[in-house]
N, C-alpha and C positions, 0 to 999 in steps of 0.2 A: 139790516143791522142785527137785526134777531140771531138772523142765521149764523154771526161771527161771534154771537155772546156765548149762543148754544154751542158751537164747536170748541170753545175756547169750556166751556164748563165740564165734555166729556172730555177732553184731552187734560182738564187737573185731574180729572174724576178717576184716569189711568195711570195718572205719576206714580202713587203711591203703592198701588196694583203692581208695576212695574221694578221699585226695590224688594218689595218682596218677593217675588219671581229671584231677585239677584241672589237674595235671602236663600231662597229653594234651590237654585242653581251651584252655588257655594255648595252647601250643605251635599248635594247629589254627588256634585265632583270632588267631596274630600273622600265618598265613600267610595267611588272610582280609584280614585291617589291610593288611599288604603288598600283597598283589595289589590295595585299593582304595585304595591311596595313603598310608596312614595310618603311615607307616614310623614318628614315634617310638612311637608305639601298638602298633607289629608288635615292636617291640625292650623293650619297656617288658614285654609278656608273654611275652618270652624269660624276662625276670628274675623276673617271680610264679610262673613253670613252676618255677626254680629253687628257690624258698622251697617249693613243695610237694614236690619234691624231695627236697629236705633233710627234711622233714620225713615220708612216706613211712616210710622205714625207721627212723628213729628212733621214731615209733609204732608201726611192727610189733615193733622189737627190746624197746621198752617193755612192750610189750599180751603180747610172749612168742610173738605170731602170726605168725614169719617162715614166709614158703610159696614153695613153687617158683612156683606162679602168681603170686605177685607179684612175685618177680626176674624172671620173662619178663616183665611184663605193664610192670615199670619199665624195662628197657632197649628196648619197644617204644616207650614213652613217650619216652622218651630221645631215640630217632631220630630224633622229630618234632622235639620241643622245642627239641633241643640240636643237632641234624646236619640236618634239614633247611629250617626255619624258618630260622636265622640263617645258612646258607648262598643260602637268599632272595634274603635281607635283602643281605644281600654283591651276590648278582649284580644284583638294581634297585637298587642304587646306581653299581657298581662300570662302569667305563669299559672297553666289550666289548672282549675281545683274546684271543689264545689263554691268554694266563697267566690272564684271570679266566674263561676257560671251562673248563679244566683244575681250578683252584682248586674253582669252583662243583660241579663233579663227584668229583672227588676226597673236599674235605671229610666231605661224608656217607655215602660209600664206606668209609673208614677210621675213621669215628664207630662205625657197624656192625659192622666185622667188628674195632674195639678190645672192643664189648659182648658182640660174641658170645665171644671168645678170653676175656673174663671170666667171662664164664657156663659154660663149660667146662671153667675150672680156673681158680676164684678163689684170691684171696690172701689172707692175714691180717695188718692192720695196714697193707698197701700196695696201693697199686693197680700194674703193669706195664704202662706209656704213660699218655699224658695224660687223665686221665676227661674222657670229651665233652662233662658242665657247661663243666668248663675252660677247655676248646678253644670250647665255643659261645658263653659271658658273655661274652669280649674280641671278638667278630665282633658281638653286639650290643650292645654299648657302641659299637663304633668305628660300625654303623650309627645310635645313636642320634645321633650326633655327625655323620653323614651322609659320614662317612669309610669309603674299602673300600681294601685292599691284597692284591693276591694273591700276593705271598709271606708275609705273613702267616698269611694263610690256610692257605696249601699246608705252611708251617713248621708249625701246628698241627695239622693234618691225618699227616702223617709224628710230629709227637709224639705221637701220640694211639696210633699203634701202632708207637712204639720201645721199644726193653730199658729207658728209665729206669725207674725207682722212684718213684713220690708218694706220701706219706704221710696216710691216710687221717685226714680230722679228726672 
């Protein structure tokens, strides 16, 4: 009987493992979509990255199986999906200049080092700066819309590692 608890405990213990993968996967192929042109397609799985996102930790928190490997392995996920995918998606739209090459670089600079300063000394109840879903859904909305702005961008990028407070849903 042991044996059917134990298999049953590493197979929760991969569910979670598992949407983030979906998470990573998204994010991989919107940067594929993008580089073949397919921009609302590259922005459209900015937003299903997100859904496995959300969904991620609330399975692990559920299953009881939260792991250190899956908070690194969700804020690597993260990078892609949300920090450098819809930072893409920004510059193939976005009209070359120094503000959208700064923006373009920046963004996913401080997507990063918002995850890593999370991973280091998380919060309870709140996040400290803007979580990089946040920051990356309104950079692929505005690319689904075939709209880019790099003060936008650079403003979410600076949110993303300021003192505010967001409250975690």
């Amino acid at each position: 009987m042991s044996g059917g608890i134990n298999l049953f405990s590493q197979v929760a213990k991969a569910v979670p493992n598992l949407f983030t993968m979906g998470n990573l996967l998204c994010g991989v192929l919107s940067i594929t979509c993008n580089m073949s042109g397919f921009l609302h397609v590259a922005s459209i799985l900015i937003f299903l990255s997100a859904i496995f996102d959300l969904l991620d930790g609330r399975i692990a928190r559920g299953l009881k199986v939260n792991s250190e490997l899956g908070v690194q392995l969700d804020s690597l996920a993260d990078i892609v999906s949300f920090g450098v995918a819809p930072a893409l998606l920004f510059h193939t739209i976005a009209t070359p200049s120094i503000s959208t090459s700064l923006a373009f670089i920046l963004f996913p600079i401080m997507g990063a080092l918002r995850l890593a300063k999370f991973n280091v000394k998380p919060t309870i109840g709140y996040f400290r700066g803007l979580p990089i879903p946040a920051a990356g859904l309104p950079l692929a909305a505005m690319g689904f819309f075939s709209y880019s702005n790099a003060w936008i961008t650079l403003t979410l990028a600076v949110l993303m590692v300021s003192p505010i407070k967001v409250k975690k849903l």
